[in-house]
N, C-alpha and C positions, 0 to 999 in steps of 0.2 A: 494183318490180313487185309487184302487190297478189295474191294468190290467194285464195280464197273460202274460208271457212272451213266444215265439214259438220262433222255430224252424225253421230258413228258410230255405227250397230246394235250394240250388247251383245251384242243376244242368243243370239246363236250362241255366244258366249265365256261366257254362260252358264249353256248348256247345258250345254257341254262334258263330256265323258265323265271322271270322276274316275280317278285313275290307280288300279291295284291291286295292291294291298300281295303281293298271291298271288303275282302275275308276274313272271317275269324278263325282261325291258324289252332288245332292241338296245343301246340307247341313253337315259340321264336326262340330261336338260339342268338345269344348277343355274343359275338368273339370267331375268329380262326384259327386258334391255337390247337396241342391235340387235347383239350379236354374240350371244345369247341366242335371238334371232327369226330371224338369218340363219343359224342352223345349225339352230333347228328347220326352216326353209323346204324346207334343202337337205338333210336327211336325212328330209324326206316326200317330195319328190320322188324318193330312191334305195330307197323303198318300206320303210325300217325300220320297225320295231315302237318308239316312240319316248313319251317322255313330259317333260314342261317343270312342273318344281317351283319357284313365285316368289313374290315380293309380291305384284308387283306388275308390268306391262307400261310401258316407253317407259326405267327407269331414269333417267338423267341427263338424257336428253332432255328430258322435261319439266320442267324446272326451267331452262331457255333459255328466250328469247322465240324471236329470229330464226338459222337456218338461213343462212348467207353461202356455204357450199362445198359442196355437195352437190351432186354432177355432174348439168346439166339444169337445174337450179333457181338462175336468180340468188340470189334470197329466196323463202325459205320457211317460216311459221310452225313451229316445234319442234313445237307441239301436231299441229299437222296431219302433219308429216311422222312423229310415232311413231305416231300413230293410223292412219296408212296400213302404215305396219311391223306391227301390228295387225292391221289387217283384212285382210295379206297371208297371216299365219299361220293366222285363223283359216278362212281358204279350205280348208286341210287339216284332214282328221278326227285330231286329233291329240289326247292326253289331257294335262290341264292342273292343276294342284291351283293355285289361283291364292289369293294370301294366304294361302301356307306358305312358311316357309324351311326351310331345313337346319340343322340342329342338330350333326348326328356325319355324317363319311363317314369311311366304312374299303372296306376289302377282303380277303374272304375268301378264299381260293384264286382262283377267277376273276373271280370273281360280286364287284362294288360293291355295301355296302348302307347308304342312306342315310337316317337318321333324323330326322325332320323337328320342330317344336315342335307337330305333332298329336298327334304320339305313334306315328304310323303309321311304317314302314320297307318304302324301296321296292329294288328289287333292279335291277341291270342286266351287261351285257357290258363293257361302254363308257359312261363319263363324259365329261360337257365341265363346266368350270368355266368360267363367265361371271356370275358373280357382282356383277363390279363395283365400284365404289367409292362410298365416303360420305365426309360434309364432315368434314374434320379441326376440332377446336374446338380454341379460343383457349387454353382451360386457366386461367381467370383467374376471380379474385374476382368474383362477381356474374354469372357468363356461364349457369350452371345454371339460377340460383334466377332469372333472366326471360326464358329462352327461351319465344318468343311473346309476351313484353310488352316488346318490342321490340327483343330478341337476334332476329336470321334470320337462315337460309344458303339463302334461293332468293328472290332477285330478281324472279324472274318470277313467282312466286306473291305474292310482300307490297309490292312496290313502290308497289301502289297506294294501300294501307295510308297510307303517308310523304309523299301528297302536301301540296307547298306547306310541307313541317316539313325541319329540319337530321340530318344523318345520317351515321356514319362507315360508312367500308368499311377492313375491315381487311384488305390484301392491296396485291398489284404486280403480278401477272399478268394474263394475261387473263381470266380471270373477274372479276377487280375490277374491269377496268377496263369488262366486258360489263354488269357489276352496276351500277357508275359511270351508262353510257349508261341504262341504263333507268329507273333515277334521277329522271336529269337530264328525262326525257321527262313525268313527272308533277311537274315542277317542287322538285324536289328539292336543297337544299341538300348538297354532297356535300363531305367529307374524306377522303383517301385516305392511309393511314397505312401504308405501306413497313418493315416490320422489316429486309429485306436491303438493304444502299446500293446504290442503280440499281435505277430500273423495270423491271422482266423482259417488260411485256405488247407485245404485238408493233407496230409503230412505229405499224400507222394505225389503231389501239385507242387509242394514246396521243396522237396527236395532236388526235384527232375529241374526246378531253376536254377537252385541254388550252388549246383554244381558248374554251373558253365561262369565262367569269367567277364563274360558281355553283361552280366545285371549287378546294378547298385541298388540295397537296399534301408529305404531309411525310414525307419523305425519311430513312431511318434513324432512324425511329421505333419505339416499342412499346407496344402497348397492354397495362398491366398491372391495367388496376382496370375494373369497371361497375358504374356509381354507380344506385340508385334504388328507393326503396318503392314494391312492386309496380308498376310500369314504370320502363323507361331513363331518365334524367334526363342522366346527365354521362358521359362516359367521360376516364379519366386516363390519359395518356399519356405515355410517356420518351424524351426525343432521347438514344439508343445515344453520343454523340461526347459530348455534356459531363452526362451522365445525373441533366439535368433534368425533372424533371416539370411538366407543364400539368394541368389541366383545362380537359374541354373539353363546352359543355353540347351537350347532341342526344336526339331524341328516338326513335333506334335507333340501332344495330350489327348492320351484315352482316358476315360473318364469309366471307372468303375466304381462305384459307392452304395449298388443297392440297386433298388426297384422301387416307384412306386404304384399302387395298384391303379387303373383306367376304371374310376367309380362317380363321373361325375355326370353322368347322364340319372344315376340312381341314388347318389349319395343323400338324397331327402326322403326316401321310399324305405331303406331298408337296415337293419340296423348293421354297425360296424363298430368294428376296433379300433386302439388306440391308434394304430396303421391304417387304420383306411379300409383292413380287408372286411370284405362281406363277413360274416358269422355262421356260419351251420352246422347243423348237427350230425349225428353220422348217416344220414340218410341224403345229406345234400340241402336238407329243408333249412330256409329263413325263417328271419322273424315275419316274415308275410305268408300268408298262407297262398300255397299255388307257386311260388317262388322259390327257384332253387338256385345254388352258387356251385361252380367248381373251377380247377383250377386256382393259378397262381392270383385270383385277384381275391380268393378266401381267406379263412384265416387258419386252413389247414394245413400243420404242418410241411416241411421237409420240399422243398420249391425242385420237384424233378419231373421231366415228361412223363415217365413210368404211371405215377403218383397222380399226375393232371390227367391222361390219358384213365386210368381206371375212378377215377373222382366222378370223368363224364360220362363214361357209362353208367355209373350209381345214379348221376341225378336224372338220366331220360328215363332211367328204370325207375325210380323214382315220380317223376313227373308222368310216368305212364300209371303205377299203382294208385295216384291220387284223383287222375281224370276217371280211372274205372270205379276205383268206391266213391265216384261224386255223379257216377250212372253219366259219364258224358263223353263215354267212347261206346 
């Protein structure tokens, strides 16, 4: 099923009212993701005094082509559907400082204050963490010095880049194998290089690959080298079982291996996992009180928008039943 793709108005987003550093804020949302957008939604609708410090809007999403599970929508452009999480937010008058992140969060007796790489520090009652995750790197010779000259970790932006050229995916999950597909659709010669023995991506991600004749895949592999003066040239590789090496020529590497979570503005404030994710309970609530996590930078199962998107509506609800039984709304 085909959907139309528009055009979003900016301009309301910006306009947008900058936050201020003077005030003590309800509520700060840290992130642009949709558990980031669904909790701003739902604590404009419970009338908080509210503000969203980020990059950037849509997060992970845009770095998807196709939407397969979002209830209502067989298929649905990624694009389109975070630019509607978008322009859902920006229906509310809500303050935005967009392209800032967080730097330092603490807390002072009540009051959260968060310091941003503006320099400016904004105050609040109440926190949510939806911060999110980034691509885990390979950690490997040559993977720094040609990121852009033909290292990538978002498919949907460079894919088009590699049409009709040879190209490894380093990963076994679903995203390699999401990465794999869209590939394959600009005529892509594809490698799919497994560090853990057994594919992990889900069975009919690996079948819809496994079927076409354009993908090699190697099982219990590792990628230890990226070969090439100013661009990829070769990538070398080690079968894990008799730890030999190949070379193998191509003219990128996508890098899929994981996520790791965006916690290091707070990683001394609040407790976390062996992963780095935030902790919480089913309410959203930290180990801080006043402080809530959702989305992918928790350590709540099952890493899906559906899941992020209804996380952050729990913690503004959330974060709004705590300001009222604390008499401060």
């Amino acid at each position: 099923m085909d959907f139309p793709s528009f055009s979003l108005d900016t301009s309301l987003l910006e306009e947008a009212r900058e936050p201020e550093p003077e005030a003590t804020y309800d509520l700060l949302i840290l992130g642009g993701g949709p558990a980031a957008m669904s909790a701003a939604v739902y604590a404009a609708r419970k009338m908080m005094n509210l503000a969203v410090i980020t990059k950037d809007f849509g997060g992970q999403v845009r770095e998807t082509s196709e939407v397969e599970n979002w209830l209502g929508f067989q298929s649905i452009n990624a694009k389109d559907l975070a630019d509607r999480f978008e322009e859902h937010v920006k229906g509310f008058d809500i303050a935005v400082s967009l392209g800032t992140a967080a730097t330092e969060v603490n807390k002072e007796g009540d009051t959260f204050k968060v310091r941003t790489d503006s320099g400016k520090i904004y105050s609040s009652r109440t926190l949510i963490l939806a911060t999110g995750k980034r691509h885990r790197p390979l950690n490997v010779p040559g993977e720094k010095e040609l990121v852009g000259r033909g290292v990538a970790y978002c498919a949907t932006c460079d894919a088009p880049l590699f049409k009709g050229k040879k190209v490894v995916v380093a990963g076994g999950g679903n995203s390699a194998f999401t990465t794999a597909v869209d590939l394959l659709k600009v005529g892509t010669e594809v490698t799919l290089v497994n560090f853990i023995k057994g594919w992990q991506a889900d069975e009919a991600l690996q079948q819809r690959v496994k079927e076409t004749s354009e993908v090699s895949l190697l099982d219990y592999h590792q990628v230890v080298r990226i070969e090439g003066k100013g661009r990829v040239t070769a990538v070398v590789v080690k079968n894990r079982e008799n730890e030999k090496e190949e070379r193998l020529d191509t003219d990128g590497v996508f890098v899929e291996i994981g996520l790791l979570p965006n916690n290091e503005s707070f990683r001394n404030l609040v407790e976390l996992n062996e992963h780095g994710e935030v902790i919480v309970d089913c309410s959203c609530r930290t180990s801080v009180e006043g402080l809530f996590g959702a989305g992918d930078v928790t350590a709540v199962p099952h890493k899906q928008i559906v899941i992020a998107a209804g996380e952050g509506a729990k913690a503004a609800l959330s974060a709004y039943d705590y300001l009222i039984n604390k008499s401060l709304l």
